[in-house]
N, CA, C and O of each residue as an XYZ file, in Angstrom:
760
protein
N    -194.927     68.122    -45.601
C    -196.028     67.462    -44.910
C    -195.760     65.959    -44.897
O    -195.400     65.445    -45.956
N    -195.929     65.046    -43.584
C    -195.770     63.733    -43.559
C    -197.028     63.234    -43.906
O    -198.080     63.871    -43.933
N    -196.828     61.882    -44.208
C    -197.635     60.569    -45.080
C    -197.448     60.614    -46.595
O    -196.923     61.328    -47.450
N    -198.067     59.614    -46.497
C    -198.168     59.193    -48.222
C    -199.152     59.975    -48.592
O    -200.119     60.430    -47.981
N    -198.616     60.117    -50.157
C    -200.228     60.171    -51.260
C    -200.516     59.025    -51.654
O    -199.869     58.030    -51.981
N    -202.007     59.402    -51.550
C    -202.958     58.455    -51.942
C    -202.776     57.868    -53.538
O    -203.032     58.603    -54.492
N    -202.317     56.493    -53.716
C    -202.444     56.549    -55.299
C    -203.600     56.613    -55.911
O    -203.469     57.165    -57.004
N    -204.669     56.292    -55.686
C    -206.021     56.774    -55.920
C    -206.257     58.342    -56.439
O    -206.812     58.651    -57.494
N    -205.565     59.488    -55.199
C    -205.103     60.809    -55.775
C    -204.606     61.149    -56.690
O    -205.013     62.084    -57.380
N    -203.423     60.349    -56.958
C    -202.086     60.659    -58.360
C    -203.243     60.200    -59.201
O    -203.900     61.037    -59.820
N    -203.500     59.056    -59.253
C    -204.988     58.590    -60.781
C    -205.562     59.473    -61.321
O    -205.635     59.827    -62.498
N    -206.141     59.967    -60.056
C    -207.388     60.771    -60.807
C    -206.701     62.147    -60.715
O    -207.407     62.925    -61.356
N    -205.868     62.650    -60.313
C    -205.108     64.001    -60.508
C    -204.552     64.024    -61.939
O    -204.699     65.107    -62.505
N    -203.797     62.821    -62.814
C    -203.216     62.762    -63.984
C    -205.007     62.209    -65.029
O    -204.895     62.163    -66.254
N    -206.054     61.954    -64.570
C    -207.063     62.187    -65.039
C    -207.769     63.613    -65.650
O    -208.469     63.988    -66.590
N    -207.039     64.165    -64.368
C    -207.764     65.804    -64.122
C    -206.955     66.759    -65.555
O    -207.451     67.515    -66.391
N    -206.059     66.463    -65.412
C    -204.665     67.591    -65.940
C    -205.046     67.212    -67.680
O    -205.589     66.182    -68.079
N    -204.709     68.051    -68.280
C    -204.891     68.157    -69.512
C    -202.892     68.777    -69.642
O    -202.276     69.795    -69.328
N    -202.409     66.869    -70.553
C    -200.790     67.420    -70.371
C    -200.606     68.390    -71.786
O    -199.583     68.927    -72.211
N    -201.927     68.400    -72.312
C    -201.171     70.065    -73.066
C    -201.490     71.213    -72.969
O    -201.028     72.150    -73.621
N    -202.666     71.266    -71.788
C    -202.245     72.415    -71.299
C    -200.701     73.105    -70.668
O    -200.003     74.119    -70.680
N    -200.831     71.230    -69.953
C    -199.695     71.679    -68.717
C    -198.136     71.950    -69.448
O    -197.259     72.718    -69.052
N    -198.123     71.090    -70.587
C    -196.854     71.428    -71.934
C    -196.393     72.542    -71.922
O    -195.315     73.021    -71.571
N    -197.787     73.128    -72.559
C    -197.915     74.442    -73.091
C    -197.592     75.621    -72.484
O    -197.044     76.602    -72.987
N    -198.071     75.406    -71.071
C    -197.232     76.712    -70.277
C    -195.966     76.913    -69.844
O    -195.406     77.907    -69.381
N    -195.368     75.075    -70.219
C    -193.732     75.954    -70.064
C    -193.020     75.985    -71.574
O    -192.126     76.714    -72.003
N    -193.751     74.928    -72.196
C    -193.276     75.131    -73.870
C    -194.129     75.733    -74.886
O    -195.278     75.324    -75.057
N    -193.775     76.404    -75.370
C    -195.012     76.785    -76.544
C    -195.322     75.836    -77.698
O    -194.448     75.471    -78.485
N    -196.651     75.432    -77.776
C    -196.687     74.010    -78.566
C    -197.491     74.470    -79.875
O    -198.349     75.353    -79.884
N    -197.086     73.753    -80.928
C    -197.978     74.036    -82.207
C    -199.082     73.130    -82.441
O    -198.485     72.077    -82.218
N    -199.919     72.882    -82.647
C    -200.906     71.891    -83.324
C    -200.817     71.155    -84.880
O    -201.173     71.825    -85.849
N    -200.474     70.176    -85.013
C    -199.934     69.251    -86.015
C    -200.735     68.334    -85.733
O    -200.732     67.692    -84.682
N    -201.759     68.153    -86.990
C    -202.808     66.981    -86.926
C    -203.807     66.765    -85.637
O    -204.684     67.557    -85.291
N    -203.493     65.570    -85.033
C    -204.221     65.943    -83.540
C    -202.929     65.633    -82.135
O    -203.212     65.766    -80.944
N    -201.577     65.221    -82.641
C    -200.474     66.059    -81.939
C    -200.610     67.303    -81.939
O    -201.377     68.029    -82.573
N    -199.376     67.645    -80.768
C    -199.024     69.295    -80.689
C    -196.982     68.840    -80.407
O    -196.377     67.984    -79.760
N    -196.681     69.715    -81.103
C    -195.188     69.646    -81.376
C    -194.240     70.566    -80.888
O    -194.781     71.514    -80.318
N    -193.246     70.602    -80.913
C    -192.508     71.801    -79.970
C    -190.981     71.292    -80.253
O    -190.665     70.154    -80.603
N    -189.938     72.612    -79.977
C    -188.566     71.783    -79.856
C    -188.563     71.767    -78.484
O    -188.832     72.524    -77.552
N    -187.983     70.127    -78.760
C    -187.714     69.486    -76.870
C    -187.120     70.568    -76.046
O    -186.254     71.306    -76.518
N    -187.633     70.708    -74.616
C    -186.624     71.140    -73.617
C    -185.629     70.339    -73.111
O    -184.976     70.535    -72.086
N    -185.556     69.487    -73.834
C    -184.725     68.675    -72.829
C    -182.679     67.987    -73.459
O    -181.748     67.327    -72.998
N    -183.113     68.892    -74.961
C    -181.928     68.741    -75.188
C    -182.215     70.108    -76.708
O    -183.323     70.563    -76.991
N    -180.995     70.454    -77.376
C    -180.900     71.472    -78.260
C    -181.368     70.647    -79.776
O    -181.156     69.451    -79.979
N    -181.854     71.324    -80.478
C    -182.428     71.124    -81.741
C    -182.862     72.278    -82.646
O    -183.050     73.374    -82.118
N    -183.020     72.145    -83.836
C    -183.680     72.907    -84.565
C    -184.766     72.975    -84.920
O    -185.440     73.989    -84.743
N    -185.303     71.674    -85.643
C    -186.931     71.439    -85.685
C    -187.403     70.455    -84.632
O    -186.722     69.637    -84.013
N    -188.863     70.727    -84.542
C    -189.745     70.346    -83.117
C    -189.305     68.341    -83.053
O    -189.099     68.005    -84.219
N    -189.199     67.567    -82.451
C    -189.546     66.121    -82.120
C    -189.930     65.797    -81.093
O    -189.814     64.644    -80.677
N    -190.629     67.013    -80.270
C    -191.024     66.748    -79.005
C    -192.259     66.934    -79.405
O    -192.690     67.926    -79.993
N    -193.203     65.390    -78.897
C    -194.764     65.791    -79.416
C    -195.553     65.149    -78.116
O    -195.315     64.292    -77.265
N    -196.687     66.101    -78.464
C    -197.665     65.736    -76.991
C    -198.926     65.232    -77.652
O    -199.475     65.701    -78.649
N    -199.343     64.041    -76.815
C    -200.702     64.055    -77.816
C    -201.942     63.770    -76.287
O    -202.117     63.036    -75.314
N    -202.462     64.832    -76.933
C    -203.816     64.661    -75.705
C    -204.759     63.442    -75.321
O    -205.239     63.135    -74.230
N    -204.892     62.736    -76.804
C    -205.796     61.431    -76.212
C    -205.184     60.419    -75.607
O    -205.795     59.529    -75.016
N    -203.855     60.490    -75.720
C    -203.007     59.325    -74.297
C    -202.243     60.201    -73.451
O    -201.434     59.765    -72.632
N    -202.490     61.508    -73.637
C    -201.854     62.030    -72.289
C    -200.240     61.843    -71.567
O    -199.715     61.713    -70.461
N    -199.801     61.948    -73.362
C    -198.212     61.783    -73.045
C    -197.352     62.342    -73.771
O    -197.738     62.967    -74.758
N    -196.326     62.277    -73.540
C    -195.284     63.256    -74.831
C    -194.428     62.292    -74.827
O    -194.374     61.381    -74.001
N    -193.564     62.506    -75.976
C    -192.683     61.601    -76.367
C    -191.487     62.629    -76.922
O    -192.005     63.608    -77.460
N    -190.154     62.668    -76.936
C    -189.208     63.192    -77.831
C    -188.510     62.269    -78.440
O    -187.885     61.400    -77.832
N    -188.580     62.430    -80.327
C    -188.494     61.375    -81.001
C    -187.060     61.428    -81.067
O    -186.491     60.355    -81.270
N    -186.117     62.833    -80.889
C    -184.751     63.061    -81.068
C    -184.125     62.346    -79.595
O    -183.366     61.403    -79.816
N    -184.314     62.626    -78.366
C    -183.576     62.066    -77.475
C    -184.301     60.972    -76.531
O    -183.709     60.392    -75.621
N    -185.850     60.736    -76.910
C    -186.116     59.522    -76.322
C    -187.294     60.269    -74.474
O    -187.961     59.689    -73.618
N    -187.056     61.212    -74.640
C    -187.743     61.158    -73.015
C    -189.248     61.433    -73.632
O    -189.827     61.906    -74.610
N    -189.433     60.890    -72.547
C    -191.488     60.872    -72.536
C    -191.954     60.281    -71.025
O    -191.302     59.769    -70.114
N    -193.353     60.582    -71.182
C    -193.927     60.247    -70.072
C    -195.596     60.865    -69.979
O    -196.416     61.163    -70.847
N    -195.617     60.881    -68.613
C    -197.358     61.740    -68.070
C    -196.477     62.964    -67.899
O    -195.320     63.316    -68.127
N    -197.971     63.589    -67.217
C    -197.588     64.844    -66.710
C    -196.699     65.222    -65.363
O    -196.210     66.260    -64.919
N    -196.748     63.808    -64.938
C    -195.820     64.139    -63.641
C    -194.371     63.933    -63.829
O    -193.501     64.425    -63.110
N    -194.150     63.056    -64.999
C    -192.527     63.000    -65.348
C    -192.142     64.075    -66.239
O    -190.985     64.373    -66.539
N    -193.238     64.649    -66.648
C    -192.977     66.018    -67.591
C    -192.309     66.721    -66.495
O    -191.135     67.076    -66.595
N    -193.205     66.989    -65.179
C    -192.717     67.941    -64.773
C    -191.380     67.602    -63.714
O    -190.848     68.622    -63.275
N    -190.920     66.596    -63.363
C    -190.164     65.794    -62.905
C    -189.036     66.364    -64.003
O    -188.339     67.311    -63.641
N    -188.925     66.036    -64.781
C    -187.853     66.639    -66.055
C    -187.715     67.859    -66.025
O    -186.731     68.437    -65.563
N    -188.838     68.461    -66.589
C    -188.344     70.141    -66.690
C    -187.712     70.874    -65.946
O    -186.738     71.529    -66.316
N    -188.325     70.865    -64.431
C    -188.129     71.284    -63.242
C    -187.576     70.565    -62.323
O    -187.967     70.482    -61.159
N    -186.477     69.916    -62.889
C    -185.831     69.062    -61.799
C    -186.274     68.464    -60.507
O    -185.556     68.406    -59.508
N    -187.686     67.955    -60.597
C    -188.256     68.097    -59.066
C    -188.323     66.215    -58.915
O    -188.231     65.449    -59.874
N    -188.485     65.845    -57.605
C    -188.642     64.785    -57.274
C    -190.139     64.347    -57.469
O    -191.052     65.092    -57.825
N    -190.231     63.023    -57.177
C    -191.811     62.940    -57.439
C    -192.831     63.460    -56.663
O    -193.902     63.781    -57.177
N    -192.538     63.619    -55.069
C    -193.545     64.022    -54.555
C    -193.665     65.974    -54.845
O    -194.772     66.483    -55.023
N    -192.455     66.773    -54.842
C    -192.660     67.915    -55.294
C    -193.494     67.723    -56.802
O    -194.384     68.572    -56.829
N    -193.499     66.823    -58.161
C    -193.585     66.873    -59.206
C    -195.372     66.963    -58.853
O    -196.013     67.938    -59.246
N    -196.154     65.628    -57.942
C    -197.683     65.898    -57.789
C    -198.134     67.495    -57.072
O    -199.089     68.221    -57.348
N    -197.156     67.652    -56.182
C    -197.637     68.521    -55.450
C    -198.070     69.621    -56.397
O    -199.227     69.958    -56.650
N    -196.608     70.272    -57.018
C    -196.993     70.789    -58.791
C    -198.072     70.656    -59.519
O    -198.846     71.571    -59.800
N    -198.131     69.953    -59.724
C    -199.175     69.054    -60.677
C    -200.814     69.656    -59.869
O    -201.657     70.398    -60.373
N    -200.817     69.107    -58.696
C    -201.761     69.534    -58.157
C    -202.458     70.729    -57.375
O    -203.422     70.825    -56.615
N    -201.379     71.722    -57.997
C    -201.266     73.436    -57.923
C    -201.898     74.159    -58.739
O    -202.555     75.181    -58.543
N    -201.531     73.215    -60.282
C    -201.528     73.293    -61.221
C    -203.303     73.291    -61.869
O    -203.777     74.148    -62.614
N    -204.030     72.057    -61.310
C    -205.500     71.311    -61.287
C    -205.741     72.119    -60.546
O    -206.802     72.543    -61.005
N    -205.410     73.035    -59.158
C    -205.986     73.500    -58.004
C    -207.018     72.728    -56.998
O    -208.239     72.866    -56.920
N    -206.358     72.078    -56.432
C    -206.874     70.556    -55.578
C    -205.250     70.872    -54.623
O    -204.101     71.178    -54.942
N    -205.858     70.637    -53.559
C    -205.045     70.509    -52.042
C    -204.728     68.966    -52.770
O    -205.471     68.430    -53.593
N    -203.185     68.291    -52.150
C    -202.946     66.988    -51.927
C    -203.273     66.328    -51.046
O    -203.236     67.142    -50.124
N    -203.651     65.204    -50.533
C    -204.280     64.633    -49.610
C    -203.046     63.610    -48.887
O    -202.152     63.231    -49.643
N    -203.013     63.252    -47.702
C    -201.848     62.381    -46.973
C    -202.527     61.550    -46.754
O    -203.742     61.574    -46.948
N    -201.732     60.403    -46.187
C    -202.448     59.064    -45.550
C    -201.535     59.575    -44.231
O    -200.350     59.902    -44.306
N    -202.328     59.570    -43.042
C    -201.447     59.404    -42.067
C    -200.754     58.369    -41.259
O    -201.232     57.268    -40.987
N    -199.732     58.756    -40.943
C    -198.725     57.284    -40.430
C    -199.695     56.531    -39.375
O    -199.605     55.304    -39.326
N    -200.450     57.068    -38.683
C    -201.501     55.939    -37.683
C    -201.873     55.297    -38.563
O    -201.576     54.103    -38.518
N    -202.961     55.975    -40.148
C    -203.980     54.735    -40.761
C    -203.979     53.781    -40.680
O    -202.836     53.350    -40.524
N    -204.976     52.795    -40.700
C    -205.010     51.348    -40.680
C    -204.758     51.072    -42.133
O    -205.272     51.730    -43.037
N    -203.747     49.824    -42.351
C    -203.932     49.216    -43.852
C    -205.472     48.732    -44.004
O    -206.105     48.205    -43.090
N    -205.927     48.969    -45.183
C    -206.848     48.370    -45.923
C    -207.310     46.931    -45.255
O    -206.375     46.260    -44.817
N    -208.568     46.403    -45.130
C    -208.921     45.097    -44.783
C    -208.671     44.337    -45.675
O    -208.357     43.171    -45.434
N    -208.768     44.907    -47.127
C    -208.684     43.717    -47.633
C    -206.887     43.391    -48.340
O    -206.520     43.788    -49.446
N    -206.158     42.722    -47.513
C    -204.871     42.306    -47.995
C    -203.896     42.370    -49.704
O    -203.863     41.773    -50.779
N    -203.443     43.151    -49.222
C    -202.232     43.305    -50.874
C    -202.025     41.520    -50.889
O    -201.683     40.772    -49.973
N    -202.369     41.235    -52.256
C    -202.185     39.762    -52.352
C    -201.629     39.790    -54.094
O    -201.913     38.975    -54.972
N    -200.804     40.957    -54.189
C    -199.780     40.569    -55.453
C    -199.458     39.708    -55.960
O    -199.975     39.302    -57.001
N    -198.355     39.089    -55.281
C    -197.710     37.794    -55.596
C    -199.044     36.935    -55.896
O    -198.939     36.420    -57.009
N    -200.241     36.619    -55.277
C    -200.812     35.642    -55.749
C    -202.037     36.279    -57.093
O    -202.953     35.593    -57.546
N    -201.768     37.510    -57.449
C    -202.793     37.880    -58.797
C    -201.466     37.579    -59.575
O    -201.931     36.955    -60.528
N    -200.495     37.610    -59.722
C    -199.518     37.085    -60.512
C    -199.807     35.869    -60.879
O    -200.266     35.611    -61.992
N    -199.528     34.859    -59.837
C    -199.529     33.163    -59.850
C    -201.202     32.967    -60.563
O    -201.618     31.925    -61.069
N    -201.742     33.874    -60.470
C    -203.122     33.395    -61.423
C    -203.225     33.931    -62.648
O    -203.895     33.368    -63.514
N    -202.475     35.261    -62.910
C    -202.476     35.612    -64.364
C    -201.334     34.761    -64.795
O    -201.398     34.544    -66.005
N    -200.464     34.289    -64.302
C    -199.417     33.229    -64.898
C    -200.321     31.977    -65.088
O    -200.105     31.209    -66.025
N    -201.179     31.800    -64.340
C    -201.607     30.125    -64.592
C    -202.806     29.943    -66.166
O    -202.925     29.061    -67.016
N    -203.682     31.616    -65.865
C    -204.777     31.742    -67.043
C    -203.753     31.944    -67.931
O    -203.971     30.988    -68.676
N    -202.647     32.577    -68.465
C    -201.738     32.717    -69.660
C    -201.343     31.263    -69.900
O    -201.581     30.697    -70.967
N    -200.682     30.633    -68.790
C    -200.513     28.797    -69.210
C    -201.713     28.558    -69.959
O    -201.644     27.951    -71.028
N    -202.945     29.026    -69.448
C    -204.104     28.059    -70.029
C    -204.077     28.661    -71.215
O    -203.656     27.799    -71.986
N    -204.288     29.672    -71.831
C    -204.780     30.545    -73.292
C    -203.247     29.602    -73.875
O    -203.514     28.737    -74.708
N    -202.221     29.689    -73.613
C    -201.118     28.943    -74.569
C    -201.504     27.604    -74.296
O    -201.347     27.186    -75.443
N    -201.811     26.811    -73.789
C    -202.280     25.972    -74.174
C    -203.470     25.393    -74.607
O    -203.584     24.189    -74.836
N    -204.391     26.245    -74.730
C    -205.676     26.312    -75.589
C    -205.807     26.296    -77.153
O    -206.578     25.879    -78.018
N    -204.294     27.173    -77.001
C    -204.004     27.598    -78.817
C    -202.957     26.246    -79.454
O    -202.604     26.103    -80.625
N    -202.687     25.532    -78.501
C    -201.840     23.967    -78.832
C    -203.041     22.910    -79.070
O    -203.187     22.030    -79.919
N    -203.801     23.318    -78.049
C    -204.687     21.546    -77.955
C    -206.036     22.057    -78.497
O    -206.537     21.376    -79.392
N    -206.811     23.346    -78.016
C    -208.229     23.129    -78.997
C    -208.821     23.204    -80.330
O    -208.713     24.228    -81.005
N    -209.517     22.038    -80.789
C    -209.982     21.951    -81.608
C    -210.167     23.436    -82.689
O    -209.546     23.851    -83.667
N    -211.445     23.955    -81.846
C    -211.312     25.610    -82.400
C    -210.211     26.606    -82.834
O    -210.398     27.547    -83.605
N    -208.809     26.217    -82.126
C    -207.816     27.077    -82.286
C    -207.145     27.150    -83.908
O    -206.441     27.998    -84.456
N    -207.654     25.997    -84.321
C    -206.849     26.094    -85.926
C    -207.037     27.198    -86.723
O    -206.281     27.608    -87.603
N    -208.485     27.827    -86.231
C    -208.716     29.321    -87.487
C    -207.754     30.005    -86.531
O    -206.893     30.418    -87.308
N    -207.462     30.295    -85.568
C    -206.895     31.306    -85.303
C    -205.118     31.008    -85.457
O    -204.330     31.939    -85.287
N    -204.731     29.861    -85.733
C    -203.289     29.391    -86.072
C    -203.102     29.488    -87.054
O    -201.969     29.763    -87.450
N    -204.517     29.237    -88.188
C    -204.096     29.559    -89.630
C    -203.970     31.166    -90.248
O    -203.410     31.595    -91.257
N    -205.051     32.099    -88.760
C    -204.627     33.276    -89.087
C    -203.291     33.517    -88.881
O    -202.697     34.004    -89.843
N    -202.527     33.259    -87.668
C    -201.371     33.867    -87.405
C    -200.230     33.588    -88.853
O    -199.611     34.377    -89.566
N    -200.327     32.235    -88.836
C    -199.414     31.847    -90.013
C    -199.751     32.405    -91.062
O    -199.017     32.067    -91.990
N    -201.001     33.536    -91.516
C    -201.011     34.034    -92.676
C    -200.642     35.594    -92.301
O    -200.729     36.616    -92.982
N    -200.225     35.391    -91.037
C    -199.697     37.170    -91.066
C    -198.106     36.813    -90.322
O    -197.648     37.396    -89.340
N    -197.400     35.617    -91.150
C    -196.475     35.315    -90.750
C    -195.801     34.962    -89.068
O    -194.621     34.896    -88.725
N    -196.646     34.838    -88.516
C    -195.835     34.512    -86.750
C    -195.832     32.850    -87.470
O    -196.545     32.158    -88.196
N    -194.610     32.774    -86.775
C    -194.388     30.791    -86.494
C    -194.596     30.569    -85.127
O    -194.883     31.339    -84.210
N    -194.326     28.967    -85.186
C    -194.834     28.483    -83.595
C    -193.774     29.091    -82.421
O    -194.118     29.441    -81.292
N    -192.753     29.120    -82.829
C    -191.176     29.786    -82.647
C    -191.766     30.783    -82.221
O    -192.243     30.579    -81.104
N    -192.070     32.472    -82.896
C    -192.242     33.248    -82.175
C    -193.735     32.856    -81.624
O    -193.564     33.156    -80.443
N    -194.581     32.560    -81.670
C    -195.935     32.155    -80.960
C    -195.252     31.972    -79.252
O    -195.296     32.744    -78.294
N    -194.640     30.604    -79.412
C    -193.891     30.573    -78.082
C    -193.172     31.683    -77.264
O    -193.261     31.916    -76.059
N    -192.485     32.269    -78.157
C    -191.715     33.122    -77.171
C    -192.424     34.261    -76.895
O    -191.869     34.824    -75.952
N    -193.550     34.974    -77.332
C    -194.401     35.715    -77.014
C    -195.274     35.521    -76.378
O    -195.996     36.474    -76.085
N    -195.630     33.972    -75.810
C    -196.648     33.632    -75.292
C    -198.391     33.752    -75.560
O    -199.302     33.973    -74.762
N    -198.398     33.506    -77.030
C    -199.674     33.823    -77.736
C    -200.332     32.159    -77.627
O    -200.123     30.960    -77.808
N    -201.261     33.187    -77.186
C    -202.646     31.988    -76.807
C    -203.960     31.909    -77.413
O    -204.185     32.307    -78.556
N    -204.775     31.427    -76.691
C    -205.983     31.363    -77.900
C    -206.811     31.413    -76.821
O    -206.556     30.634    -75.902
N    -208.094     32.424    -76.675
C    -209.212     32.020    -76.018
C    -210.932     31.476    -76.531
O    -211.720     32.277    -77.034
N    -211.173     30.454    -76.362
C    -212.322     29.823    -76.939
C    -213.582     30.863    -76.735
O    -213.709     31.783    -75.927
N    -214.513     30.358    -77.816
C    -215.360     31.420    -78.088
C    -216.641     30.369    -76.936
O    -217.403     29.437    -77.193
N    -216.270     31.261    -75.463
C    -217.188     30.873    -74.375
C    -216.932     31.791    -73.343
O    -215.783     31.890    -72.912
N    -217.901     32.519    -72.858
C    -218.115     33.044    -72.049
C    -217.865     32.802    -70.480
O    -218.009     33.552    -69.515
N    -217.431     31.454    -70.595
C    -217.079     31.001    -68.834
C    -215.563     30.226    -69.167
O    -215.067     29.755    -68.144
N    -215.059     30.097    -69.938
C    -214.236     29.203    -70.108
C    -213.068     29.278    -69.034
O    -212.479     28.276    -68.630
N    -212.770     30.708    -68.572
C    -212.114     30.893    -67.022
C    -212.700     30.182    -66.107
O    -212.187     29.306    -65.411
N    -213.972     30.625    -66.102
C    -214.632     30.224    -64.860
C    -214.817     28.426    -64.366
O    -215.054     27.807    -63.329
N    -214.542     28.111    -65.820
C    -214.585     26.305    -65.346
C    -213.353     25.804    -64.461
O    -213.521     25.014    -63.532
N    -211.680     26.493    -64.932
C    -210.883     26.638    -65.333
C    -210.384     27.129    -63.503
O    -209.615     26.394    -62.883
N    -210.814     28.105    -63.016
C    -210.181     29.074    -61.994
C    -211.212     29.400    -60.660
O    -212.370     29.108    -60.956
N    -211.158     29.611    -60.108
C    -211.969     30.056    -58.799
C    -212.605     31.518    -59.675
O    -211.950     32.258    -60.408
N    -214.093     31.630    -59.316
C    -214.344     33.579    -59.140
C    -213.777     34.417    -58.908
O    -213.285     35.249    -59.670
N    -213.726     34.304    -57.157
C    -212.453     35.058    -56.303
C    -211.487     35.572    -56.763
O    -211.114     36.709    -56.473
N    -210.656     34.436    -57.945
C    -209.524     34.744    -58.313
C    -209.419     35.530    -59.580
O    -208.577     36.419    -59.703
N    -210.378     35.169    -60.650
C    -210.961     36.088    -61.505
C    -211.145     37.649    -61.192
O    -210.675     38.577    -61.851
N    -211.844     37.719    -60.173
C    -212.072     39.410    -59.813
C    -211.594     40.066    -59.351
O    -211.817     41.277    -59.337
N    -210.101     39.004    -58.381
C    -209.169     39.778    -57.825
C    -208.195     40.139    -59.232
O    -207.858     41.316    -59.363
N    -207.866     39.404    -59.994
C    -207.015     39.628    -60.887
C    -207.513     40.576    -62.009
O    -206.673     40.805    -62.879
N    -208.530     41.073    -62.129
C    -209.229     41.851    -62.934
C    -210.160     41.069    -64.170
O    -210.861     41.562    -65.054
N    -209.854     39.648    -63.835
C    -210.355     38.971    -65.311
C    -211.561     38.999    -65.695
O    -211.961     38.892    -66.854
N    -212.423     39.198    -64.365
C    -213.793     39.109    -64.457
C    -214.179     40.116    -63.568
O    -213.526     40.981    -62.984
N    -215.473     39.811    -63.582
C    -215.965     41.023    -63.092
C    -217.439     40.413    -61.706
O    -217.876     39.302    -62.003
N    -217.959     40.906    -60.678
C    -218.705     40.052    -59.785
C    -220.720     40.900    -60.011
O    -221.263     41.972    -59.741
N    -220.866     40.414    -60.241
C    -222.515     40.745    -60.706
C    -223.332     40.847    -59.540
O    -223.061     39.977    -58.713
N    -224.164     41.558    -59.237
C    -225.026     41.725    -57.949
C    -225.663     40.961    -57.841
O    -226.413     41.135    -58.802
N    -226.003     40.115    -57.339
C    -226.990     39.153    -56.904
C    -226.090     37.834    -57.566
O    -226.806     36.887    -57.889
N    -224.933     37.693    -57.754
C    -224.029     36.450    -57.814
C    -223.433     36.555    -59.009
O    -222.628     35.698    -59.375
């Protein structure tokens, strides 16, 4: 079938899926604590290091490293590409997949990536330099230095400090740019 899936669809489809159910029917999984464990399919072993854990909805294999959702689960097992892997997936939930068709109109409101970047780059400038110049920032410098970070790694991790104020973006940045970038949020009536 032509068009895209909706990523909105894949969201809430890897919402829907419970990945140990979906594990479970091609691996047989044990219950260990609130993991579930298994030997990997994905390479030979003796005891289990393939573990799934339901409240993040991911597996991990601690022996050869693969992990993921449920759609790279099944992407792996079943050698399938990604769009066969949802289609799966969504066989699986029992939900038809949905297309975008090649006429649709793009969205009105403009993919403006590059510029939610240039604003989460500019609010990260500000939080690192909040944690250099404000007054307030010393409890939180004297915490770090008592759980060992130096200014050294501070810097290279880009650890910042945000003041204990509720607008301190907002003096700082446009709204607009706040709510496009997720920082904030827009209230009904302003």
């Amino acid at each position: 079938m032509a068009g895209r899936i909706p990523r909105s669809f894949i969201d809430d489809l890897l919402v829907r899926v419970d990945i140990v159910d979906l594990v479970d029917s091609y691996v047989p999984l044990k219950k260990t604590g609130s993991n579930y464990v298994a030997r990997c399919p994905f390479h030979t072993e003796k005891t289990p290091s393939f573990a799934v854990t339901r409240n993040k909805q991911l597996y991990h294999c601690f022996g050869c490293g693969a992990g993921g959702n449920a759609i790279s689960f099944l992407m792996d097992y079943s050698h399938l590409d990604f769009v066969e892997a949802v289609e799966d997936l969504a066989d699986f939930v029992g939900v038809q997949v949905p297309r975008e068709s090649s006429s649709s109109q793009v969205p009105a409101k403009k993919n403006n990536t590059a510029e939610i970047f240039q604003v989460l780059e500019q609010v990260a400038g500000f939080f690192i330099q909040q944690l250099r110049e404000n007054d307030s920032a010393k409890v939180a410098i004297d915490y770090l230095k008592t759980r060992g970070l130096s200014g050294e790694v501070a810097r290279e991790f880009q650890v910042g400090f945000a003041p204990d104020s509720w607008n301190t973006l907002s003096k700082q940045f446009k709204a607009q740019q706040l709510i496009d970038a997720g920082l904030a949020i827009s209230k009904d009536g302003g």
